[in-house]
C-alpha positions as CSV (number, residue, x, y, z in Angstrom):
1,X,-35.5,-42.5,58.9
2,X,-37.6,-43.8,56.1
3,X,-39.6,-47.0,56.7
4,X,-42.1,-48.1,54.0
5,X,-45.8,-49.2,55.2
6,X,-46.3,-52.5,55.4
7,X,-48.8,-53.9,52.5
8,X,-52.2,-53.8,55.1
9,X,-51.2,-49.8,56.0
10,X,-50.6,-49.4,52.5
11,X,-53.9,-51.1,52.0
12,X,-55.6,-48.7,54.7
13,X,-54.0,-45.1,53.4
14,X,-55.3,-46.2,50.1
15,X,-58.6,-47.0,50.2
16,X,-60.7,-45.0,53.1
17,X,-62.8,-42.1,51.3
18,X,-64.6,-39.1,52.7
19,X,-67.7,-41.7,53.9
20,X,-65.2,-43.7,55.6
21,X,-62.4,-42.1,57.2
22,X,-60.3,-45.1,58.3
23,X,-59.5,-44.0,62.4
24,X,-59.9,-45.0,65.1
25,X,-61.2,-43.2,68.0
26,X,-61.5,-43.2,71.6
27,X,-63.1,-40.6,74.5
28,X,-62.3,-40.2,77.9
29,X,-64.2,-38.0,80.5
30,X,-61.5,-36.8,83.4
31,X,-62.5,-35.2,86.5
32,X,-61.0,-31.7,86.7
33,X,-58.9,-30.8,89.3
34,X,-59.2,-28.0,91.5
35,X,-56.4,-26.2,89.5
36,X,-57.7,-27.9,86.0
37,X,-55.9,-29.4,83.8
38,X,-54.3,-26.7,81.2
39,X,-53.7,-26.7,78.0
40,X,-50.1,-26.5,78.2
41,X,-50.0,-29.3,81.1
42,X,-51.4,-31.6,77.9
43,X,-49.1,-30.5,75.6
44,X,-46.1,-31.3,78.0
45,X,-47.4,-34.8,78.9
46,X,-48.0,-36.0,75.0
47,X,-44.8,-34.2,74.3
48,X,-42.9,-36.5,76.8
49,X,-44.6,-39.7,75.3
50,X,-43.7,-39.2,71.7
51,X,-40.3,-41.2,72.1
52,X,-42.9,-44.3,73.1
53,X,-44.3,-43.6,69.7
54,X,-42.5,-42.5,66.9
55,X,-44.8,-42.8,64.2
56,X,-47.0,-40.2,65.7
57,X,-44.2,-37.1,64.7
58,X,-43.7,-38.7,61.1
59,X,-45.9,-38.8,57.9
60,X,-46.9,-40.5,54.4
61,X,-44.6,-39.8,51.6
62,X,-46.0,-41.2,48.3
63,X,-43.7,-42.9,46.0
64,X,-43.6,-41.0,42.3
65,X,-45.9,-42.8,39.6
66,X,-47.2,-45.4,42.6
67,X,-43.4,-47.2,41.6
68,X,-44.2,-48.4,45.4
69,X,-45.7,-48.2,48.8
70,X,-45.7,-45.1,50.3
71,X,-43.5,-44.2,53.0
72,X,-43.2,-43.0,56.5
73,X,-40.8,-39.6,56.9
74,X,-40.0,-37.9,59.4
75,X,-42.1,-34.7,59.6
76,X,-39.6,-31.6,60.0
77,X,-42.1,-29.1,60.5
78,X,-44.2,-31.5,63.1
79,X,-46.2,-28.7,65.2
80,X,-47.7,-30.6,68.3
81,X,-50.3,-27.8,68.8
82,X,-51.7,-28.3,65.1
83,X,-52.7,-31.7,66.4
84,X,-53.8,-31.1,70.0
85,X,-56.2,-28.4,70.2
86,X,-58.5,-27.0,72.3
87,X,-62.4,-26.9,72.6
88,X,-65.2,-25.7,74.6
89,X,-68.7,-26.8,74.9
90,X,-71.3,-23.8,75.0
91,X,-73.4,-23.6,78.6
92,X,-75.1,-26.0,80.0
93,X,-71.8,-28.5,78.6
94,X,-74.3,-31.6,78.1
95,X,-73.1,-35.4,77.6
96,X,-75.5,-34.6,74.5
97,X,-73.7,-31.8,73.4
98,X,-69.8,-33.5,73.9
99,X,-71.6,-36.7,71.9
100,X,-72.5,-34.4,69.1
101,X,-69.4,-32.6,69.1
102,X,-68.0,-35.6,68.7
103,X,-69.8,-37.1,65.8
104,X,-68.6,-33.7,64.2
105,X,-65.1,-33.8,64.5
106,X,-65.4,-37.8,64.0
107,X,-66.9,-37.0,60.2
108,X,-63.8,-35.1,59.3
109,X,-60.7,-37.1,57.8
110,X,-57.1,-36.6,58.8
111,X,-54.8,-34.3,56.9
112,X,-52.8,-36.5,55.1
113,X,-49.9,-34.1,54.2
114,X,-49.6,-34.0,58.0
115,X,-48.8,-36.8,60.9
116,X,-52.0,-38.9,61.0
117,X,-53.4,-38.3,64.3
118,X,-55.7,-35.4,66.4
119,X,-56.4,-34.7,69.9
120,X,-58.8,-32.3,71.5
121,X,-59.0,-31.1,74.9
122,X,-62.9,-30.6,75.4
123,X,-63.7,-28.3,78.8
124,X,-67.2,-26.9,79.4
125,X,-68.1,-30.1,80.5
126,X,-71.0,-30.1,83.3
127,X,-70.2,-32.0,86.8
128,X,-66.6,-30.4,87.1
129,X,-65.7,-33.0,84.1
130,X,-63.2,-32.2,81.3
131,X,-62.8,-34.7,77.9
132,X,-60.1,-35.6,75.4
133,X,-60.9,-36.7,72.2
134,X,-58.6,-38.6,70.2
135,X,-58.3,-39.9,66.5
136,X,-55.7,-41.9,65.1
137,X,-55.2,-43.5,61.6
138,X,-55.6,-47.4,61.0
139,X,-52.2,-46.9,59.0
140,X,-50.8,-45.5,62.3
141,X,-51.2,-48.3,64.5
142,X,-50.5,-51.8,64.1
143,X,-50.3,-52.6,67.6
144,X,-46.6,-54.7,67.3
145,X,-44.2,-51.8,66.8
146,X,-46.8,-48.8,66.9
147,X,-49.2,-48.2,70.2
148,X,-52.4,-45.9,70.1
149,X,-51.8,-42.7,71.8
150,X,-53.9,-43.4,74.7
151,X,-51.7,-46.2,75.6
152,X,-49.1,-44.1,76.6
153,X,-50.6,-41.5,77.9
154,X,-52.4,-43.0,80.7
155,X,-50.6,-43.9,84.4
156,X,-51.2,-46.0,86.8
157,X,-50.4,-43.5,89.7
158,X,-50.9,-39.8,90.4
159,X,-47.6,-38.5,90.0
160,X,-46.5,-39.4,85.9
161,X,-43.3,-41.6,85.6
162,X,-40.1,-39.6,85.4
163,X,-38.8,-39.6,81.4
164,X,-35.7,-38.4,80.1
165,X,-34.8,-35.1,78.1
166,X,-36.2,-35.6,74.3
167,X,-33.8,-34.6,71.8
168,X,-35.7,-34.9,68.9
169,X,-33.8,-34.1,65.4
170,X,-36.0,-35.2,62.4
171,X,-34.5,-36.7,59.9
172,X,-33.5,-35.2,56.1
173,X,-36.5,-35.6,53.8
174,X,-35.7,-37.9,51.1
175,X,-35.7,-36.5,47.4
176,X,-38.6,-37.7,45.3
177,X,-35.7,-39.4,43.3
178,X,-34.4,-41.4,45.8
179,X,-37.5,-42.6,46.5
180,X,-38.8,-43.8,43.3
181,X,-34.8,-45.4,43.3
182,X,-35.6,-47.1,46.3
183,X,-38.5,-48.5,44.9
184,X,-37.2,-49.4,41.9
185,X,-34.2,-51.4,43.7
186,X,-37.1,-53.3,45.9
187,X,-39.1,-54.2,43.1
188,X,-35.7,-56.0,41.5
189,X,-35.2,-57.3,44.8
190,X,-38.3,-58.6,45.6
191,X,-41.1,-58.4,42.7
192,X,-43.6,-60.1,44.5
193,X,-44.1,-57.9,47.4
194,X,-44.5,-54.7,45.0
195,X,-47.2,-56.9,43.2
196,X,-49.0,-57.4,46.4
197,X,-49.2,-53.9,47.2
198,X,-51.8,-53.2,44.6
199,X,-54.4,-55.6,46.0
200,X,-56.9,-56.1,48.5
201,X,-55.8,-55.6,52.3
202,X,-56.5,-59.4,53.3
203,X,-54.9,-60.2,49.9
204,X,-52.1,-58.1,50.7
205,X,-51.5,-59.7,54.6
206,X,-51.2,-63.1,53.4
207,X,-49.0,-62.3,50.6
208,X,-46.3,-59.8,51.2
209,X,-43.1,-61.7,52.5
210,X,-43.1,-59.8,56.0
211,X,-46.1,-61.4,56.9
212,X,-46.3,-65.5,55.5
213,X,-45.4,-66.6,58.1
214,X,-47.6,-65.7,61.1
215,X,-50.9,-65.7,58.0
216,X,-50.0,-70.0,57.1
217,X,-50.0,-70.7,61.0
218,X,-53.5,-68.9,60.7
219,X,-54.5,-70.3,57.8
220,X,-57.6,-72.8,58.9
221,X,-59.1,-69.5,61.4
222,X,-59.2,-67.3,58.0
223,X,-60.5,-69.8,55.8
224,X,-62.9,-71.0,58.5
225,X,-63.9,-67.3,58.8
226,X,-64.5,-66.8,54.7
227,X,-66.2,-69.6,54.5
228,X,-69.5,-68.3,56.6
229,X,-70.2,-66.6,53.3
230,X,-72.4,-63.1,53.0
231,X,-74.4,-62.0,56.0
232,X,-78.2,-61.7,56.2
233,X,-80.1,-58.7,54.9
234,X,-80.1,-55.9,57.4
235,X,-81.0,-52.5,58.1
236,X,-77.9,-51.8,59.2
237,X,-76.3,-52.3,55.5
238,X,-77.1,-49.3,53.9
239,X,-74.9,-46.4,51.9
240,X,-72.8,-44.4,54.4
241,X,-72.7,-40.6,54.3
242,X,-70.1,-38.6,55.4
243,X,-71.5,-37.6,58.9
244,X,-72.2,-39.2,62.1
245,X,-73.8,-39.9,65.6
246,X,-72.0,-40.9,68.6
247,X,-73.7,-41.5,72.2
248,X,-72.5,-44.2,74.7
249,X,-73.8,-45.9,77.7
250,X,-72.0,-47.7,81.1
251,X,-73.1,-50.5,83.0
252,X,-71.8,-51.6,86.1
253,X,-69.2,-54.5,85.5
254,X,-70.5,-56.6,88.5
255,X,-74.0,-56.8,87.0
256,X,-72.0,-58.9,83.7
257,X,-69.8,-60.9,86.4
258,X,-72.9,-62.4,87.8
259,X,-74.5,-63.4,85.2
260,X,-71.9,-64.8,83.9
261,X,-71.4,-66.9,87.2
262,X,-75.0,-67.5,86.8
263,X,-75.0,-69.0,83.6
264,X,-71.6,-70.5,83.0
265,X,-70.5,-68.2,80.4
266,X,-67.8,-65.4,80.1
267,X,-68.0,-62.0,79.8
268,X,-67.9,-61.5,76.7
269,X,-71.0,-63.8,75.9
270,X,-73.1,-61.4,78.2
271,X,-71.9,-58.6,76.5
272,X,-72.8,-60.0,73.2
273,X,-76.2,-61.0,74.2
274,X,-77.4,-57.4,75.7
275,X,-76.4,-56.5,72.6
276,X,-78.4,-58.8,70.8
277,X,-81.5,-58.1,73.1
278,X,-81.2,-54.3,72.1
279,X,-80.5,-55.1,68.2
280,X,-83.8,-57.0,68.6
281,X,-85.8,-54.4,70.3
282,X,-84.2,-51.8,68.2
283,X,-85.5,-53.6,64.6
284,X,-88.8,-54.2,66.2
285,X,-89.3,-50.4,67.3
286,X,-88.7,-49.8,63.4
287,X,-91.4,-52.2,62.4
288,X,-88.5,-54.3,60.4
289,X,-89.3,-58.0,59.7
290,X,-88.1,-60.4,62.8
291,X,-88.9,-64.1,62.9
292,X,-87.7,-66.9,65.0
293,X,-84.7,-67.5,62.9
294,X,-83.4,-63.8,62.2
295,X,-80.0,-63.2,62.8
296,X,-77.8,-60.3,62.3
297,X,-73.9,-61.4,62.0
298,X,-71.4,-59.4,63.9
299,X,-67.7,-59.4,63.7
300,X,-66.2,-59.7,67.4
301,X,-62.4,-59.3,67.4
302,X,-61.2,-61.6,69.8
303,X,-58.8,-59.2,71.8
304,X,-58.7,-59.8,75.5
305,X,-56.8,-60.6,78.4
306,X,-57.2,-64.3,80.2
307,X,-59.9,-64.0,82.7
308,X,-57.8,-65.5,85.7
309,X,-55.1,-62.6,85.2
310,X,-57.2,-59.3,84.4
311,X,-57.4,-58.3,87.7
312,X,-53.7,-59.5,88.8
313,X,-51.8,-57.9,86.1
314,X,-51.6,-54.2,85.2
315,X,-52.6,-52.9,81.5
316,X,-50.9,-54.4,78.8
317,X,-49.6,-57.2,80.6
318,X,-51.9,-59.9,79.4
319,X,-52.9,-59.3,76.4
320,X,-53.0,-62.6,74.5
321,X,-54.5,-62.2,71.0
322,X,-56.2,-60.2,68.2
323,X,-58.5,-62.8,66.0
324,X,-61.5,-62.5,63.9
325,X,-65.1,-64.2,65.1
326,X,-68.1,-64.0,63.1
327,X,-71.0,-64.6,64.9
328,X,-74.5,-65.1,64.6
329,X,-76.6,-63.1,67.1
330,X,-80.1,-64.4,67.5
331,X,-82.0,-61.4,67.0
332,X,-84.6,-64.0,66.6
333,X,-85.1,-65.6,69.5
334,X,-87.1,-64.1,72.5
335,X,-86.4,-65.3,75.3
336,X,-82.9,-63.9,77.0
337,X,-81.6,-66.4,78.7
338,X,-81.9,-68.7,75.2
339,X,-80.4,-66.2,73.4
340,X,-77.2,-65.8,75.6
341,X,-77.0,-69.6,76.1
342,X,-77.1,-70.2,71.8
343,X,-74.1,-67.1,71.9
344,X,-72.1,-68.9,74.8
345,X,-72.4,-72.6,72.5
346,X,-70.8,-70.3,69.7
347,X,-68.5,-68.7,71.1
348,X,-67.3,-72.0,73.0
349,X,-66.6,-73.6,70.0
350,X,-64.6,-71.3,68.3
351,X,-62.4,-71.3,71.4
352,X,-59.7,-72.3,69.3
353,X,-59.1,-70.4,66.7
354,X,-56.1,-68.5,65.8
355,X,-55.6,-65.0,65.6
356,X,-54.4,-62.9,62.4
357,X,-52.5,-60.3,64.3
358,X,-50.5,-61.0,67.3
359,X,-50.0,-58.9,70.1
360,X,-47.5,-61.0,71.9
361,X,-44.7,-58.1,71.2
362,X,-46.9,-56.0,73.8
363,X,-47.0,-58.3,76.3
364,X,-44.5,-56.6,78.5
365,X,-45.8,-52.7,78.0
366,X,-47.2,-50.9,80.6
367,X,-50.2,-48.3,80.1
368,X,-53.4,-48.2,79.1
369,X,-54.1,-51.1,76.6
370,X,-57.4,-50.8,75.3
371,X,-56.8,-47.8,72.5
372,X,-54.1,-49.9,71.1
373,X,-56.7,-53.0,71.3
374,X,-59.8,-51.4,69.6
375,X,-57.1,-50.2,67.2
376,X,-56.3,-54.1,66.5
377,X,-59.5,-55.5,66.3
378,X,-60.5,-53.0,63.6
379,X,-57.8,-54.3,61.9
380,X,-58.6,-57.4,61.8
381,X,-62.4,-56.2,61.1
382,X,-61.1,-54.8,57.7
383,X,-59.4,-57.6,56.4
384,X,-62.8,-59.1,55.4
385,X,-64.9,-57.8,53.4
386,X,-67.9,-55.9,55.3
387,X,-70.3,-57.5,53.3
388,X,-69.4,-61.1,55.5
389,X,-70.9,-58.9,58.5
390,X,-73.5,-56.6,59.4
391,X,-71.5,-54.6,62.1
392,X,-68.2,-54.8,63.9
393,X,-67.9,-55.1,67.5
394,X,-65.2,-54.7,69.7
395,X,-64.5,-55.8,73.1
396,X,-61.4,-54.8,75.4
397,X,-61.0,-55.3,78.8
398,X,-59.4,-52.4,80.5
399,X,-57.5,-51.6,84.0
400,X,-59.5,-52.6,87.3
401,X,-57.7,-49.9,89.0
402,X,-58.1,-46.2,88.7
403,X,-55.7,-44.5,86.1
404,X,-54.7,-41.1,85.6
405,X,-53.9,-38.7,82.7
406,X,-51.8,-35.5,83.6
407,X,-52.7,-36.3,87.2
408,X,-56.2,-36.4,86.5
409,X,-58.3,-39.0,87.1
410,X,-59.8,-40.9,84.8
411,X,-63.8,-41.3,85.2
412,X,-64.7,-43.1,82.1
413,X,-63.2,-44.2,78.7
414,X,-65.3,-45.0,75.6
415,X,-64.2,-46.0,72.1
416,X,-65.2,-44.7,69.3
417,X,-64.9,-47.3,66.3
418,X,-64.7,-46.8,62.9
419,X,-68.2,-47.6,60.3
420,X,-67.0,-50.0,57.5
421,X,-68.4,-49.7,54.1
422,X,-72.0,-50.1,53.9
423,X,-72.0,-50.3,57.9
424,X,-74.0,-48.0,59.9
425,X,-73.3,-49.1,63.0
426,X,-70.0,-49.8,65.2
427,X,-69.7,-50.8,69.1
428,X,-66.6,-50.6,71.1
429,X,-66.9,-51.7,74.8
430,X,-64.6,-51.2,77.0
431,X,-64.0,-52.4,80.6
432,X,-62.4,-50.2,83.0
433,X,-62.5,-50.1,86.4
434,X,-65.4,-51.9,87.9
435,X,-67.4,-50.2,84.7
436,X,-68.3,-51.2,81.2
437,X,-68.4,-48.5,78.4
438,X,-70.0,-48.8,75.4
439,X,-68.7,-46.1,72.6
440,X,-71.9,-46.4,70.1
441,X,-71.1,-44.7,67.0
442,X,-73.7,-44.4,63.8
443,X,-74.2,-43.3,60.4
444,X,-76.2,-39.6,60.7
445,X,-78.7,-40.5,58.2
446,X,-79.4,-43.7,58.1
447,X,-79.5,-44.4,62.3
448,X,-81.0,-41.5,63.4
449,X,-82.9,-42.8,65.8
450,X,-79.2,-44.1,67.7
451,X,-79.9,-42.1,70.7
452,X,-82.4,-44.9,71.9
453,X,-79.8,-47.6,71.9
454,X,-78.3,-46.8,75.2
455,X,-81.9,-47.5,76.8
456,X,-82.5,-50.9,75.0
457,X,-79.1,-51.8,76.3
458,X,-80.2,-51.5,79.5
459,X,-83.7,-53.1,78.8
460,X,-81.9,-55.8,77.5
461,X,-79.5,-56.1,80.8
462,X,-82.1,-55.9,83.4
463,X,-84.0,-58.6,81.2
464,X,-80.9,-60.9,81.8
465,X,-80.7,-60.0,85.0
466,X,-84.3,-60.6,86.4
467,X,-84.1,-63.8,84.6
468,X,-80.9,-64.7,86.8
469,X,-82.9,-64.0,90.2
């Protein structure tokens, strides 16, 4: 079947380049089981989930001449074990070395004549631990019609749901004719929707007929949004090469709970202001500039699941909303309990605001719903320009319940987010249960001092914490 990407996907096959591959990425660590978990055991499992996600066995067709937006076709010669593959990490099998393994395969874009995802099955892993790596295109998934592959892989119990026989026939690949035909007949059809596929991809989301709708009953949250104007000069605004650092730290979810009791606050304000207390101690271990008022603006897709509800409900079964929120962390202020009370007052008055892409069609679905989240909010991230914010951060609440892959349990999950155009720094946190991950991934060259992050994130907790006693 051909379908033809919506003006955004269009937007995000266009424009990443070799600095800034546009996937997303997530990590999870697995504890092996006494037989393992093979190779072929993988293969079967993503195999059996493909029907849950369609796009992953098709690919981009371009149209002749650009006459329109590319395409997705099915693939007919999809090979599942070009895009899972196996890895090993040389003895002793570090955290250090699986990070840097990471980074590596993370600098590398997707083959674009090919379906636009990866996954890697990482053993060698010390403390009887195995790893899967994925990487999926922003094009790939849009959250409404088109899950992460994570999502569906992931099971609440042991034993994996029974699914029916797959009988898979790809479809016949459409002639280069009919396709510049097809886009010919849509352009006479609808003009203004081909003219919105050559601009930008916030342009192109408030434009294109498919999409009016939901962007007018959004209107005030985006314009609200554009009108905070450029963000402040920061170290973390710099050119972005083509290679990368990725390291990660975990906290213990009760510590955040607390403090958030503590101080009145959510989550989600604590999380923002450890992250504020290490951005602080980071720039002051570099000698940068930092006065009372410094501030470094973050983009904080707002995708989460209503408090009362995350621990009733199962993955998936929440989820309200993806919006943006830029917000000013005050890198400036010293004091921590200040700091997280000025980041509660924001956040508390943008309580609000509407979202720009609406997860409501995955209300019902089961899994595991923070790929598919961390997914959305980089979505939403892009449709600014980067040059409104210094770094993206996103924020999903996970499962409070052990989940399995294969069988296997689950031990930890991290995402690994995208860098944006002169960004050289992204942070996905993820909650899972009874933990919180942070997925910390960098720019090689310009951030190469990343690896002390996870300890000023810690700093920065117990600072909250001994302040709460």
């Amino acid at each position: 079947m051909v379908t033809r990407l919506s003006a955004p996907d269009a937007s995000y096959y266009h424009l990443e380049n070799t600095s800034t591959p546009m996937y997303v990425g997530s990590l999870s660590i697995l504890r092996k089981p006494r037989n393992g978990l093979s190779y072929e055991t993988l293969l079967e499992t993503v195999e059996r989930r493909l029907p849950q996600i369609p796009r992953y066995r098709q690919k981009v067709r371009e149209v002749v001449l650009g006459l329109g937006k590319p395409v997705w076709i099915d693939d007919r010669e999809f090979d599942i074990t070009y895009h899972i593959r196996r890895s090993a990490l040389p003895s002793p099998g570090s955290d250090a070395q699986l990070h840097e393994l990471v980074a590596r395969i993370g600098s590398r874009p997707l083959d674009k004549s090919r379906p636009l995802w990866e996954m890697y099955l990482v053993e060698g892993l010390t403390k009887n631990r195995i790893a899967i790596y994925t990487k999926s295109h922003q094009a790939l998934v849009n959250g409404m019609g088109a899950l992460e592959i994570g999502h569906v892989i992931a099971d609440r119990t042991q034993k994996a749901p029974e699914f029916g026989e797959d009988i898979w026939i790809p479809a016949r690949e459409p002639s280069d004719a009919r396709l510049a035909l097809g886009a010919v007949g849509e352009f006479i059809a609808r003009p203004g929707s081909q003219l919105a596929s050559a601009r930008s991809a916030f342009t192109e989301t408030i434009t294109n007929t498919s999409h009016l709708a939901e962007a007018g009953r959004h209107l005030v949250g985006v314009a609200r949004t554009l009108a905070r104007g450029t963000a402040p000069s920061s170290p973390l605004n710099t050119t972005v090469s083509r290679n990368r650092r990725f390291t990660v730290a975990s906290h213990q979810l009760e510590d955040y709970r607390r403090l958030r009791a503590r101080y009145d606050g959510d989550v989600n304000d604590v999380i923002l202001a450890v992250i504020t207390g290490a951005l602080r101690n980071w720039l002051l271990s570099r000698g940068e500039p930092v006065t009372a008022t410094s501030t470094i603006r973050a983009m904080v897709p707002m995708s989460v699941y209503p408090e009362a509800e995350m621990d009733a409900t199962g993955p998936g079964q929440a989820i309200s909303e993806v919006s943006p929120f830029l917000i000013d962390l005050p890198t400036g202020e010293g004091n921590a309990v200040v700091r997280l009370s000025q980041i509660a007052h924001a956040t508390e008055s943008h309580s609000s605001a509407a979202s720009l892409v609406d997860a409501q069609t995955i209300v019902t679905l089961s899994g595991f719903a923070p790929p598919t989240l961390h997914a959305m909010g980089t979505r939403v991230a892009t449709s600014f320009s980067a040059r409104q914010f210094n770094l993206l951060i996103t924020n999903v609440p996970g499962a409070q319940k052990q989940m399995y892959v294969a069988g296997t349990k689950l031990v930890e999950t991290y995402s690994v987010p995208p860098l944006l155009k002169g960004q050289v720094l992204a942070i996905g946190v993820t909650s899972y249960n009874g933990m919180l991950y942070y997925g910390i991934n960098a720019d090689r060259d310009a951030m190469s001092d990343v690896d002390m992050v996870p300890a000023l994130l810690r700093e920065s907790l117990d600072e909250l914490l001994e302040s709460a006693q």
